[in-house]
FIVEXSE-312940 format. One line per field, with one value per residue (C-alpha): residue in one letter; x, y, z. Coordinates in Angstrom, 1 decimal. Example, Ala and Ser with C-alpha at 12.3 -4.5 7.8 and 13.67 -1.06 7.14 Angstrom:
// residues 2
residu = (a;s)
xx = (12.3;13.7)
yy = (-4.5;-1.1)
zz = (7.8;7.1)
***
This chain:
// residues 432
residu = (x;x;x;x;x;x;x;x;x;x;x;x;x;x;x;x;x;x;x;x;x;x;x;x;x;x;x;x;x;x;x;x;x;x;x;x;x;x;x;x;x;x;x;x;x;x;x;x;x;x;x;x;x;x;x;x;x;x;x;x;x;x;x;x;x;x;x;x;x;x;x;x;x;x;x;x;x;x;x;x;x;x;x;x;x;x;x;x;x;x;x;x;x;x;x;x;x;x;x;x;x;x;x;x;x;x;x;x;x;x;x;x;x;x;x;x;x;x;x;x;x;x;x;x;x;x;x;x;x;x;x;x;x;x;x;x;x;x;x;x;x;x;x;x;x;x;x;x;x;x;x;x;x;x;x;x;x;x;x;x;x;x;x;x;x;x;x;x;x;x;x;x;x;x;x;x;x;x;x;x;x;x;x;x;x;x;x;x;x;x;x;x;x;x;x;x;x;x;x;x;x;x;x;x;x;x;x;x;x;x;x;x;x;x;x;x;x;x;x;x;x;x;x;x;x;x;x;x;x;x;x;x;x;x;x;x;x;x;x;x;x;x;x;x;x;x;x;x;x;x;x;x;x;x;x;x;x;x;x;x;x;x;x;x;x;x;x;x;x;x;x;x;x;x;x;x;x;x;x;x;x;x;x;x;x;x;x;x;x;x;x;x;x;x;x;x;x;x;x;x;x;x;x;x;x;x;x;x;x;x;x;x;x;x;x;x;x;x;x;x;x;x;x;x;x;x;x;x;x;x;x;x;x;x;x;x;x;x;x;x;x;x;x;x;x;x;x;x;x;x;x;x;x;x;x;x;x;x;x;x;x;x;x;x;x;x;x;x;x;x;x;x;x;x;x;x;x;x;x;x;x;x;x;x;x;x;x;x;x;x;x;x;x;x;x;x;x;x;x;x;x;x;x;x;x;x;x;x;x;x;x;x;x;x;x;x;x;x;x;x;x;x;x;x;x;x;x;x;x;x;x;x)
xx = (86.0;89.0;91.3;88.7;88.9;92.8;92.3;90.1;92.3;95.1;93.6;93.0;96.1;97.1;94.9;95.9;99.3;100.7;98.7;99.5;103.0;102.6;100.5;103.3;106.0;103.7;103.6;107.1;108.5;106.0;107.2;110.7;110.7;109.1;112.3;114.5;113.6;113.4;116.4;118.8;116.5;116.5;113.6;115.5;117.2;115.7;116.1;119.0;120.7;124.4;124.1;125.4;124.5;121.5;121.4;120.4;116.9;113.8;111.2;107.5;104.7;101.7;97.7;94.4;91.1;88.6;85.9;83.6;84.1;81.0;80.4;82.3;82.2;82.5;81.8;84.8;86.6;87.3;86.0;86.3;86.4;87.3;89.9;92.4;95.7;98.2;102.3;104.4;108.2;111.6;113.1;115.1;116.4;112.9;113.4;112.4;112.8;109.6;110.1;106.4;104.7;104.0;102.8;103.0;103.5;100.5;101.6;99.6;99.2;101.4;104.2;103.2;105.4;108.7;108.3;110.6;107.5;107.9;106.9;104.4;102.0;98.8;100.4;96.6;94.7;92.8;91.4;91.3;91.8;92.3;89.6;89.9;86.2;86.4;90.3;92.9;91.7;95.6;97.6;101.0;102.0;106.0;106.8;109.6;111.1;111.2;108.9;105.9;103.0;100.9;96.9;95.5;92.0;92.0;88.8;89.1;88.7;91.0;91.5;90.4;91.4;88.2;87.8;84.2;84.3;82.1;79.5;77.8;78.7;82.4;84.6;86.7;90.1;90.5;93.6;95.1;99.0;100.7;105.1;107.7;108.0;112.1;112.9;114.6;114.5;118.2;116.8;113.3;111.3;107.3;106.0;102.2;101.7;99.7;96.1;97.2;93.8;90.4;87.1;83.9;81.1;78.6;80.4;77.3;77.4;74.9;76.1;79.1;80.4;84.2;85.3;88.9;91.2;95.2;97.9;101.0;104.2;105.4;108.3;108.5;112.0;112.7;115.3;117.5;116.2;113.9;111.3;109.4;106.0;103.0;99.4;96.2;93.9;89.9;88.4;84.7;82.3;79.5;75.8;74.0;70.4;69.6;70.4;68.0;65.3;66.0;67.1;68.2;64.2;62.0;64.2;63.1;59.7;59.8;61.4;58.9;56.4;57.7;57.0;53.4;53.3;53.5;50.2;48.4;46.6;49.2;46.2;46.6;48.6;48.3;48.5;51.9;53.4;52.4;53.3;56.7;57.7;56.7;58.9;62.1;61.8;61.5;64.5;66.4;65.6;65.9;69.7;70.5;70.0;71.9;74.9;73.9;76.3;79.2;82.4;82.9;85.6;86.2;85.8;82.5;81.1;78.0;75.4;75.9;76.1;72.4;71.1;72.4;71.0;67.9;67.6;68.4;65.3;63.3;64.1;64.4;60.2;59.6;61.6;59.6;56.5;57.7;58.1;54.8;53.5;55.2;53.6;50.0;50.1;51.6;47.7;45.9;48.0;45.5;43.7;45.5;49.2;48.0;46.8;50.2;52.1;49.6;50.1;53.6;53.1;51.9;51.8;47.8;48.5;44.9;45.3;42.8;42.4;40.8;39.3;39.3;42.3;40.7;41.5;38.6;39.4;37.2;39.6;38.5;40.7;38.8;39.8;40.6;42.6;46.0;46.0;46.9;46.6;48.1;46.7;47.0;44.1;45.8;45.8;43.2;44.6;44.1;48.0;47.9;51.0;50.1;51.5;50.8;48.7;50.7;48.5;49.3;53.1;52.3;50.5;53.3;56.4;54.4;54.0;57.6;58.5;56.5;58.8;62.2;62.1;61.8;64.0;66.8;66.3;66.2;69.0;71.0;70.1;71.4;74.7;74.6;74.3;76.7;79.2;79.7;78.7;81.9;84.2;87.3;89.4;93.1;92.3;90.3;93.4;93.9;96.8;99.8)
yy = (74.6;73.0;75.7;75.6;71.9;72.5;75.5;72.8;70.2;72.4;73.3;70.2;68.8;72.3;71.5;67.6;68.4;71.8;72.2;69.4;69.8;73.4;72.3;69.7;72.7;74.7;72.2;70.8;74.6;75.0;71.6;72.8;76.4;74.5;71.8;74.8;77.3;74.0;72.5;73.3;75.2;74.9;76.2;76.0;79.0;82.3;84.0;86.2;84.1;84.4;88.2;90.3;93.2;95.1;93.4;89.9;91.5;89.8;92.9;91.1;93.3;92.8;94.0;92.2;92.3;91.8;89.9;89.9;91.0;89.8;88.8;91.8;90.6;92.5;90.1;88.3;90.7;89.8;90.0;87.6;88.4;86.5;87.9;87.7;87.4;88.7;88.7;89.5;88.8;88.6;85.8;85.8;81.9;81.8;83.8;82.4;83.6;84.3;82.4;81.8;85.2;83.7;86.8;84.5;80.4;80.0;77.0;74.0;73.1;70.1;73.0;74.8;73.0;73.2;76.9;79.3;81.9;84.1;82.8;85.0;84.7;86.8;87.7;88.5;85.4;83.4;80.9;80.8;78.7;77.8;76.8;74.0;73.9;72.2;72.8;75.0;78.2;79.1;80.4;80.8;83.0;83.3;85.8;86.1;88.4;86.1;87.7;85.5;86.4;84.3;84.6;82.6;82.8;82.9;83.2;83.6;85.0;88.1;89.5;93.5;95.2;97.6;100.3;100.5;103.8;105.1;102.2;102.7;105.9;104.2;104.1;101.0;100.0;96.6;96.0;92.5;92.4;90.0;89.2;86.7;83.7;83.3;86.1;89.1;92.5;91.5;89.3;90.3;93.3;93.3;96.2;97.4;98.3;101.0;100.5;98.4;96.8;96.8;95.7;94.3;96.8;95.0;94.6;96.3;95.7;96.2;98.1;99.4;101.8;101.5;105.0;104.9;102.2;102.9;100.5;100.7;99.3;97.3;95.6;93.7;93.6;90.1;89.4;92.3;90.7;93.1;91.4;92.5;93.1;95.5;96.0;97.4;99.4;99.3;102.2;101.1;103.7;102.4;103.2;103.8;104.3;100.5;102.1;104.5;103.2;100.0;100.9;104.8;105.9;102.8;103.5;107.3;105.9;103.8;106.6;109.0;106.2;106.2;110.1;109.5;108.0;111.3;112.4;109.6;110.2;109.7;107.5;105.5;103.1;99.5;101.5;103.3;100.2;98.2;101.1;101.9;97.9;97.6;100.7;99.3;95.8;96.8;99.2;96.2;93.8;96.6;97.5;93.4;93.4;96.0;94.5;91.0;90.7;92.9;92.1;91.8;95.1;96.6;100.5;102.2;102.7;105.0;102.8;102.0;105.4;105.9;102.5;103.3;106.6;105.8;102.8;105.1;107.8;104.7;103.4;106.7;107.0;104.2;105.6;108.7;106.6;105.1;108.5;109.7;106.3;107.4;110.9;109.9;107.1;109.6;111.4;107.9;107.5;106.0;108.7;107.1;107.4;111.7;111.8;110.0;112.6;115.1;114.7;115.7;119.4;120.9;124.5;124.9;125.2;123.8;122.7;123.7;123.3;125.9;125.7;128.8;129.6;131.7;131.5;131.0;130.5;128.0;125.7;122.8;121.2;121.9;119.3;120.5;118.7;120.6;123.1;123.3;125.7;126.6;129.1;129.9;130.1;133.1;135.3;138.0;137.5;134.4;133.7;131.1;128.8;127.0;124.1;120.9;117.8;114.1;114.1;117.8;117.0;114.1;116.0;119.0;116.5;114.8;118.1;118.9;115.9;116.3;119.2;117.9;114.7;116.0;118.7;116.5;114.1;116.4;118.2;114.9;114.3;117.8;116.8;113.0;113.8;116.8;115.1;111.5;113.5;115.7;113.9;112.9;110.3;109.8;106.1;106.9;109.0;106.5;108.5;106.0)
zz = (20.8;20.8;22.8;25.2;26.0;26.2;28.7;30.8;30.2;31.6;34.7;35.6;35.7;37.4;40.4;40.6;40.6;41.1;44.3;46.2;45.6;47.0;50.0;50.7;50.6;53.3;55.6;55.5;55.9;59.3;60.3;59.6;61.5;64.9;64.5;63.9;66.4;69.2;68.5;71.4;73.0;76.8;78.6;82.0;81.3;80.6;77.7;78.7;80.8;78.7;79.3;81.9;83.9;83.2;80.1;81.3;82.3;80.8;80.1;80.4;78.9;80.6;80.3;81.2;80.2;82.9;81.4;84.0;88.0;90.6;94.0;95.6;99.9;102.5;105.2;103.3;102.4;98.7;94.9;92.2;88.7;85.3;82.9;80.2;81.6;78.8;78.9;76.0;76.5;74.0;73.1;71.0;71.1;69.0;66.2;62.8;59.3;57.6;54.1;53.6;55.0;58.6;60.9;64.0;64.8;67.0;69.3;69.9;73.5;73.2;72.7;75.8;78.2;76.2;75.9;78.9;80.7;83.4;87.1;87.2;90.3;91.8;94.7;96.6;95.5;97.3;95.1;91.5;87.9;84.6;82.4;80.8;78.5;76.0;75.7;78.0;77.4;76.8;73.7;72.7;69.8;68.7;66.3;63.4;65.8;68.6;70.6;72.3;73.3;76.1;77.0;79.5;81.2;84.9;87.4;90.6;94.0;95.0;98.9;99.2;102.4;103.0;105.1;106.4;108.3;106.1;105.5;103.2;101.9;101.4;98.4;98.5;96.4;95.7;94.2;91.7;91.8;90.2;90.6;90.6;93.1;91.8;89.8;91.0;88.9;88.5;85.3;84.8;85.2;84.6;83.2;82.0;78.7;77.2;77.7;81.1;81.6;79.6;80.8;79.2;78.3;80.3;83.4;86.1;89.8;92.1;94.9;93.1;90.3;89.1;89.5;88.3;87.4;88.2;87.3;89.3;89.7;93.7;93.4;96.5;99.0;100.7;102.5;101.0;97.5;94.7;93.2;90.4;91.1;89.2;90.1;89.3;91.6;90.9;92.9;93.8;94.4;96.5;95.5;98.7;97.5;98.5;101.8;102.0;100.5;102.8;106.2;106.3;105.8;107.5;110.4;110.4;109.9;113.2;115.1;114.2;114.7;118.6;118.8;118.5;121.8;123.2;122.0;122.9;126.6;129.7;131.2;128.1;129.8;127.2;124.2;124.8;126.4;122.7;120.5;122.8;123.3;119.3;117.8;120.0;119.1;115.4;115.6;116.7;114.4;111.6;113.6;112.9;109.5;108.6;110.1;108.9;106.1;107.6;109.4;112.9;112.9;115.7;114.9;114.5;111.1;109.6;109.4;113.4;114.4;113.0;113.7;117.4;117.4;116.3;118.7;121.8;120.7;120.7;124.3;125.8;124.2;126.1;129.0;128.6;129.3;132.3;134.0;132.8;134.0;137.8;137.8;136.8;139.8;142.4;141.5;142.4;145.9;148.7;151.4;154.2;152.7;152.5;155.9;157.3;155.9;156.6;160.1;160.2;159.5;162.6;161.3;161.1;157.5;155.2;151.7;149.3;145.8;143.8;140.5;137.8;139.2;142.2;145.9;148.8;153.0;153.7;155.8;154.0;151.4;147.7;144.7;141.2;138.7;137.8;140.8;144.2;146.4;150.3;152.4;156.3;158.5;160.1;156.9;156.6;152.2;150.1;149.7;146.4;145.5;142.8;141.5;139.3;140.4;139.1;135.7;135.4;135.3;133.3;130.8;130.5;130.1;127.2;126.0;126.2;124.5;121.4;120.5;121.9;120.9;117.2;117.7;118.5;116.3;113.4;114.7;114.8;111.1;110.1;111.7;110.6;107.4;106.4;108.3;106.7;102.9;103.3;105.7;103.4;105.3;105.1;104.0;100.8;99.8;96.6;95.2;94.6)
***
């Protein structure tokens, strides 16, 4: 019983002494490596700045993670995405010896400003930022070897060049490039490292799939001056079946919809001028939408080559109308406008009309619908010419148009279609 209140007894005094005397070592060694390794250090001067030739270079390992990536515009023609900005340099001004098993000093942020980093800026930025909830979403992380590590996240919006020939059967590259404003490769060079950029598993996009990702290097030439530069290209594949489920097949529908004009009655005058006038103000209304959220380029691109087409097979239904319109009322013409020109043929010749397609010499004209028939009073034989009354020609061009109409059209599809699904332009060559 005894021993055992001495064991206690011991490790008490253990814990009230021993400890605190350790804990007080800990700190004062951390304290001591930060006064160390910042004593005499200059952060005006890069790390190499006492070398020469190639050996004054700075090599900056850099990778990203792309946290998230929205709002891809092409009536702006940019993206924005949030991400993890990572660069991992040598300095070796910083080096430490690791007397108390210290992997890393992680740097508060009151350190961050006496630390040397690369001038590193995103060369095609348009607007973007640090976060700062609830701190500066910064770190700093030096290393026995004297190699530090920064992280900073960035958000922000990014220009993309995009070639819409092929709207919206289009694959687009956007690309993020990021260099030195006062560098040249004389004393730093940026370079990815493996596994150049990751991205969040839940990154989706509506309109887009990320088919390839492909870091590159693009050091930059000013003024007879190399700058280091690197970049990262995110090949967007567009998904198109909004598209078609939206525009691509109510705009069939409405075409098709103008077709049935021709089988509606050529005397049918008010309801093939509403169905005609309704079918081409829909196809422009649908033709406006489409274009709604597009740029203003000046080239042609898929989605107006069918709205276009589409419009005209419209119109020329309604223009189809008007001539039909033309021949019936040529059939309604008044007595007196006949006789006038009746007159001017003096060669005895008698117009009759015939029905059941026989001939009789009567001398007096005889009235059918489609047929018309001349014969001479002279003839001992019923000579026949017959030809088509203004609602006979009416009738026939309708009849035409219900097959050529749909003909063309379909033929147009054919071609629309295999043409835009296999045509591989020099622009979406995304090779570096």
């Amino acid at each position: 019983m005894a021993y055992g209140k001495g064991l206690l007894f011991s490790s008490w005094i253990f814990m009230c002494v021993c400890i605190p005397i350790f804990g007080e070592t800990y700190n004062k060694t951390m304290s001591t490596i930060l006064s160390d390794i910042f004593m005499g250090y200059d952060k005006k001067l890069p790390p190499k700045h006492d070398r020469v030739g190639n050996d004054r270079q700075v090599r900056v390992t850099v990778n990203i993670f792309v946290n998230s990536m929205f709002s891809i515009s092409e009536a702006n023609m940019d993206y924005s995405m949030s991400l993890f900005l990572r660069e991992r340099w040598l300095d070796e001004r910083l080096k430490y010896e690791d007397t108390i098993n210290i992997t890393r000093l992680e740097l508060d942020k009151s350190l961050f400003e006496d630390v040397w980093m690369p001038d590193m800026y995103i060369l095609n930025e348009k607007a973007s930022d640090f976060h700062e909830v609830t701190i500066p979403n910064k770190l700093i992380h030096v290393y026995p070897d004297g190699a530090v590590q920064y992280s900073a996240r960035v958000t922000g919006s990014f220009s993309c060049l995009m070639h819409l020939q092929k709207y919206p059967f289009d694959k687009q590259a956007c690309h993020f490039e990021v260099e030195s404003y006062g560098h040249s490769t004389e004393t730093m060079k940026f370079v990815w490292s493996d596994g150049a950029v990751s991205m969040a598993e839940n990154i989706e996009f509506p309109q887009f799939t990320i088919a390839e990702i492909k870091p590159y290097s693009c050091e930059k030439n000013y003024y007879g001056i190399v700058y280091p530069c690197i970049g990262v290209k995110f090949i967007l594949e567009r998904n198109y079946a909004y598209y078609l489920i939206q525009i691509y097949v109510p705009s069939i529908l409405i075409v098709i919809l103008s077709f049935v004009n021709f089988w509606l009655d050529c005397t049918s005058v008010p309801a093939r001028i509403s169905l005609g006038l309704l079918t081409v103000l829909t196809m422009t209304t649908q033709s406006a939408g489409a274009r709604a959220n597009l740029p203003r380029v000046s080239y042609v691109k898929a989605i107006d080559v069918y709205m276009a087409t589409c419009l005209a097979f419209v119109f020329l239904a309604l223009l189809e109308f008007a001539y039909v319109n033309v021949l019936t009322r040529a059939e309604n013409r008044k007595p007196s406008e006949k006789e006038h020109r009746g007159n001017k043929d003096e060669d005895d010749t008698a117009e009759t009309k015939l029905s059941n397609g026989s001939c009789e010499q009567s001398g007096k004209p005889i009235q059918t619908a489609d047929v018309s028939v001349s014969i001479t009073s002279k003839g001992k034989r019923c000579s026949c010419f017959q030809r088509l009354s203004g609602v006979g020609r009416a009738r026939l061009v309708d009849k035409v148009s219900r097959v050529l109409f749909p003909a063309v059209f379909t033929v147009f599809n054919i071609i629309y279609w295999i043409y835009y699904f296999t045509w591989n332009p020099e622009f979406e060559n995304f090779d570096i």
